[in-house]
C-alpha positions in Angstrom: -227.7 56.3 -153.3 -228.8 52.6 -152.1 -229.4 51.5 -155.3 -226.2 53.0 -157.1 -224.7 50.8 -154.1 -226.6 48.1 -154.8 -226.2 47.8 -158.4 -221.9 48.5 -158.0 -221.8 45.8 -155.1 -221.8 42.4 -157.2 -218.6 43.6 -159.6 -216.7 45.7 -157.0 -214.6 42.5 -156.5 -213.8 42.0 -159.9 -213.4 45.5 -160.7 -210.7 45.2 -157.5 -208.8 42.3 -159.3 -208.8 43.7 -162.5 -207.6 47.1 -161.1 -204.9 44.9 -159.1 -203.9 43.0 -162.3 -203.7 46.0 -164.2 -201.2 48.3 -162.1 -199.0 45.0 -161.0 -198.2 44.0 -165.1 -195.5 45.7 -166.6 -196.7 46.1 -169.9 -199.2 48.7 -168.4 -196.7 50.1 -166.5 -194.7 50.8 -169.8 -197.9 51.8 -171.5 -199.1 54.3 -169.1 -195.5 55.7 -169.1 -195.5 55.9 -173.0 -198.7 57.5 -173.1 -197.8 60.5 -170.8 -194.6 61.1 -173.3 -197.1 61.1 -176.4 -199.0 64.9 -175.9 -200.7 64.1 -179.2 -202.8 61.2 -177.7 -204.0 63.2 -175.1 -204.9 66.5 -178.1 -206.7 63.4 -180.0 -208.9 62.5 -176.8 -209.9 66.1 -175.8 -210.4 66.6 -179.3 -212.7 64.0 -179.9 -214.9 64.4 -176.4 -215.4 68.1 -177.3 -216.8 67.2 -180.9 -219.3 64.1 -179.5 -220.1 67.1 -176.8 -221.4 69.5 -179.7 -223.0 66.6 -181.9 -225.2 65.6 -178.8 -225.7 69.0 -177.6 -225.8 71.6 -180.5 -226.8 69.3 -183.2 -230.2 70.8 -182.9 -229.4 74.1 -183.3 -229.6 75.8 -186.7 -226.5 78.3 -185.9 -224.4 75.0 -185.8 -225.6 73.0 -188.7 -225.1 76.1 -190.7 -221.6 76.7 -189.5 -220.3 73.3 -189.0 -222.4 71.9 -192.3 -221.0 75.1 -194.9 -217.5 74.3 -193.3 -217.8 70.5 -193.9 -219.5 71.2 -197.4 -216.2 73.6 -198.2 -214.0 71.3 -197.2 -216.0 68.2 -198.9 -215.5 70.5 -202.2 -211.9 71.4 -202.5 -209.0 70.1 -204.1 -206.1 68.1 -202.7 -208.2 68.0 -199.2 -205.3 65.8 -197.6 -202.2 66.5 -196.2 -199.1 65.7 -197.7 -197.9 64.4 -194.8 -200.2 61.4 -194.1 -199.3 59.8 -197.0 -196.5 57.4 -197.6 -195.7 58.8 -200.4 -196.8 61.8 -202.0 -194.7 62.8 -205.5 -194.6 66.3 -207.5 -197.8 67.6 -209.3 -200.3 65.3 -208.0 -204.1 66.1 -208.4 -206.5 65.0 -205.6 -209.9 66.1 -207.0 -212.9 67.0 -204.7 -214.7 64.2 -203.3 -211.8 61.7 -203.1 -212.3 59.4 -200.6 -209.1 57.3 -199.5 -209.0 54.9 -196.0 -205.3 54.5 -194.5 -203.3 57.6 -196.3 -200.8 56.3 -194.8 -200.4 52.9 -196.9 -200.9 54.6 -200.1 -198.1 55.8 -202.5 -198.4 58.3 -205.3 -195.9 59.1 -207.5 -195.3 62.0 -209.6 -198.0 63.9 -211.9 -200.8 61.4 -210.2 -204.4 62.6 -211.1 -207.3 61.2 -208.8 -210.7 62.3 -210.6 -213.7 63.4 -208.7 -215.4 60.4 -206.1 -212.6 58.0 -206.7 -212.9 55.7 -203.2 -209.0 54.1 -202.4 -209.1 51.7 -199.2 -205.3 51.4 -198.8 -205.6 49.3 -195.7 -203.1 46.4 -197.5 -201.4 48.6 -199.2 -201.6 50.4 -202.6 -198.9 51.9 -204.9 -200.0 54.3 -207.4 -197.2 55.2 -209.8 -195.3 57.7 -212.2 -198.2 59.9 -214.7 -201.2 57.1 -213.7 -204.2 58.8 -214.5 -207.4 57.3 -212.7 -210.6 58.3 -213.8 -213.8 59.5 -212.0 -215.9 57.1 -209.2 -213.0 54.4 -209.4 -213.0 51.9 -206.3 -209.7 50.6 -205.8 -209.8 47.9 -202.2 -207.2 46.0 -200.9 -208.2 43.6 -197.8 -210.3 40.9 -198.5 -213.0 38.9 -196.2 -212.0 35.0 -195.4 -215.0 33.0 -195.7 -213.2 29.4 -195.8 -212.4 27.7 -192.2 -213.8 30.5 -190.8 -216.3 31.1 -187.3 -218.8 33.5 -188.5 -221.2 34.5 -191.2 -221.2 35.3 -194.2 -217.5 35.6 -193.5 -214.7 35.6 -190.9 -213.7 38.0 -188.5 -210.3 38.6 -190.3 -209.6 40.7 -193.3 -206.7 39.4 -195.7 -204.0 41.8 -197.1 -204.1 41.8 -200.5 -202.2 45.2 -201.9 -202.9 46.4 -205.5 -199.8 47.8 -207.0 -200.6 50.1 -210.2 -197.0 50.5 -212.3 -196.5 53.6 -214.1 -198.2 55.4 -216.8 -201.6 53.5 -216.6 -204.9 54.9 -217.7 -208.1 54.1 -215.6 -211.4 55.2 -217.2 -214.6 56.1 -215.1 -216.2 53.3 -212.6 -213.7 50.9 -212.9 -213.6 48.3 -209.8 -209.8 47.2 -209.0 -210.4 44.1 -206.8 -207.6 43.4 -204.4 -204.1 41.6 -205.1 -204.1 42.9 -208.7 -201.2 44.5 -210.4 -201.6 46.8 -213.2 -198.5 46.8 -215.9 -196.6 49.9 -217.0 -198.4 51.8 -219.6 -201.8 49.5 -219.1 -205.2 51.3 -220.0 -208.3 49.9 -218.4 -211.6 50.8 -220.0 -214.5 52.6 -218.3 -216.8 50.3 -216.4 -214.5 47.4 -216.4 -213.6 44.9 -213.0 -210.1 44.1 -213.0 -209.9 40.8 -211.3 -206.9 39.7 -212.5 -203.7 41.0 -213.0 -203.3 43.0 -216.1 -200.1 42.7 -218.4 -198.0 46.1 -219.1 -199.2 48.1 -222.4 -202.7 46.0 -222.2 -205.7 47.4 -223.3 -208.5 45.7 -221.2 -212.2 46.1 -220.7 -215.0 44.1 -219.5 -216.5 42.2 -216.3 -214.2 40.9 -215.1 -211.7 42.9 -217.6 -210.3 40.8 -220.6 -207.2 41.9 -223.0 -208.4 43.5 -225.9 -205.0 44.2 -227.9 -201.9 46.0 -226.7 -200.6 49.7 -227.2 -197.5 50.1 -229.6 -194.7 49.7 -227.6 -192.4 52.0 -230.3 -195.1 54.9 -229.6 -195.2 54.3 -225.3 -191.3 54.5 -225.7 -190.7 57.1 -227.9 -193.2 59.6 -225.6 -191.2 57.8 -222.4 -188.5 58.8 -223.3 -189.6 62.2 -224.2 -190.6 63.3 -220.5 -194.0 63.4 -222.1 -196.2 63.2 -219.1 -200.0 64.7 -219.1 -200.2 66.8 -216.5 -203.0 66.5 -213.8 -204.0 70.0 -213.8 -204.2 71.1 -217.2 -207.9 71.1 -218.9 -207.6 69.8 -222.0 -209.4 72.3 -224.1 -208.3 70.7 -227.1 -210.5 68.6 -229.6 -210.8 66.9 -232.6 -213.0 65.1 -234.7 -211.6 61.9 -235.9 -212.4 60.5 -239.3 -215.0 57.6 -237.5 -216.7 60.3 -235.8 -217.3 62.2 -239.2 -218.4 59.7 -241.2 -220.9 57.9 -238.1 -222.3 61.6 -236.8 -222.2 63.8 -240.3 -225.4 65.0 -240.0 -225.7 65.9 -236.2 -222.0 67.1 -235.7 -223.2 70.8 -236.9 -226.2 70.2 -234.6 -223.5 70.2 -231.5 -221.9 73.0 -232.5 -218.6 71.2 -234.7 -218.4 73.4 -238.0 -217.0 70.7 -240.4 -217.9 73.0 -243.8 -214.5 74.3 -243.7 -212.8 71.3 -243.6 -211.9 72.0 -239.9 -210.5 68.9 -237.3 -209.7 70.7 -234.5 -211.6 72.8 -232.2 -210.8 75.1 -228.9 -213.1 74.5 -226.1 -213.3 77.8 -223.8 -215.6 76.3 -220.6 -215.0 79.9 -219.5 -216.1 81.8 -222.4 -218.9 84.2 -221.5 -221.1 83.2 -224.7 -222.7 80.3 -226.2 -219.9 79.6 -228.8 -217.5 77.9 -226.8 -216.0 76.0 -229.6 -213.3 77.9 -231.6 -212.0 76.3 -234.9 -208.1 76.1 -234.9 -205.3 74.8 -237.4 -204.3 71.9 -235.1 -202.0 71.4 -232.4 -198.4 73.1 -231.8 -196.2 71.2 -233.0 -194.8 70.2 -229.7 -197.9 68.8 -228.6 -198.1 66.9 -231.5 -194.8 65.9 -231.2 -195.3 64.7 -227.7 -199.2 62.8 -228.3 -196.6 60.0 -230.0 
């Protein structure tokens, strides 16, 4: 007991004044009396306390890894793993795939027949906006603060973080492992290629690719209307089991196309791909699309 005394003694003033300080200002006085009209604080607080309680406590114990581990594995693995309402906007259809990993829900906008592929990472601290039919590919990294390094008191960079949203317009095609560096915008109908670092804002119906990502050429603008104005949107959810072997593809891979299963001796293009099928033929030779669907590829 003397030396819990002894060690309290030199701050007890301080501790005093600050304790004085605190209950005289009014903006604590408004505080305290917001806090006991916000019950969900208090849920947050007990709720948190109770799980640093089990980490420290039960972490050891094989009962809890396996319960708390296969329930954070489960939850790690499904679909759409975020609740509609923490987002600031969530539209119809939207796909969330397992493994997404998005900072500040709340700042981020998706609209309509969205598909987020499998270990996409979305910081939406500044602000992102995702729109109508955008299709972004797997283990995309989309950021939008920004370290200041200039005029600043630390190293390698400041204590402050610059807002710099990205804003992604509609119909835009993202392949796989593409960086999106923040304060880039991302015309209408844009299609980035796989491995690219968009560093610069990308013009609508651009085809881009590269580090950092350069134009390529552009998409016809009489097709991207003509499927516009169709209602033609992919949809997130569907599978795609539909393929065909384009005339580059035949002439490049003639020899080992067989080899991988594509029976071309019947002049056939097209090919059903059945990932559920019970047997090793999984590829199904087929006339060619309905013609709605061909209708609508435009």
């Amino acid at each position: 007991m003397p030396l819990l005394v002894g060690r309290a003694t030199p701050c007890a003033p301080q501790l005093a004044h600050q304790r004085r300080a605190r209950s005289d200002a009014p903006y604590h006085r408004e505080q305290d009396t917001s806090f006991c009209c916000r019950p969900w604080i208090i849920y947050r607080i007990v709720k948190h306390t109770l799980k640093w309680w089990l980490e420290k406590w039960l972490a050891g114990f094989a009962p809890y890894q396996i319960c708390v581990g296969g329930y954070r594995y489960y939850r790690a693995g499904r679909e759409n793993n975020y609740a509609p309402e923490r987002f600031l906007h969530l539209g119809k259809n939207v796909r969330i795939e397992a493994g997404v990993a998005i900072a500040a829900p709340e700042r981020l906008y998706l609209g309509d027949n969205v598909g987020l592929s499998q270990r996409c990472y979305i910081n939406a601290v500044g602000g992102c906006h995702i729109g109508r039919a955008c299709q972004i590919a797997m283990e995309t990294m989309i950021l939008t603060t920004d370290h200041q390094y200039t005029g600043g008191e630390a190293l390698p960079y400041d204590f402050l973080r610059l807002v710099k949203p990205v804003y992604i317009e509609d119909y835009v095609w993202v392949g796989a492992r593409v960086c999106i560096a923040p304060g880039v915008r991302i015309g209408t109908g844009a299609i980035v290629g796989m491995g690219s670092v968009v560093m610069q804002d990308v013009p609508p119906l651009a085809i881009v690719s590269g580090n950092p990502a350069q134009v390529l050429t552009y998409r016809s603008q009489a097709e991207f209307d003509r499927a516009k104005a169709a209602g033609a949107d992919i949809n997130p959810f569907d599978e795609l089991p539909l393929l065909k072997v384009p005339p580059i593809t035949k002439r490049k891979f003639k020899n080992e196309l067989a080899g991988f299963g594509f029976d071309l001796a019947n002049g056939h293009e097209y090919f059903h791909y059945d990932k559920f099928s019970a047997s090793r033929q999984k590829l199904v030779p087929v006339k060619g699309p309905a013609p709605e669907q061909s209708e609508n590829a435009g």
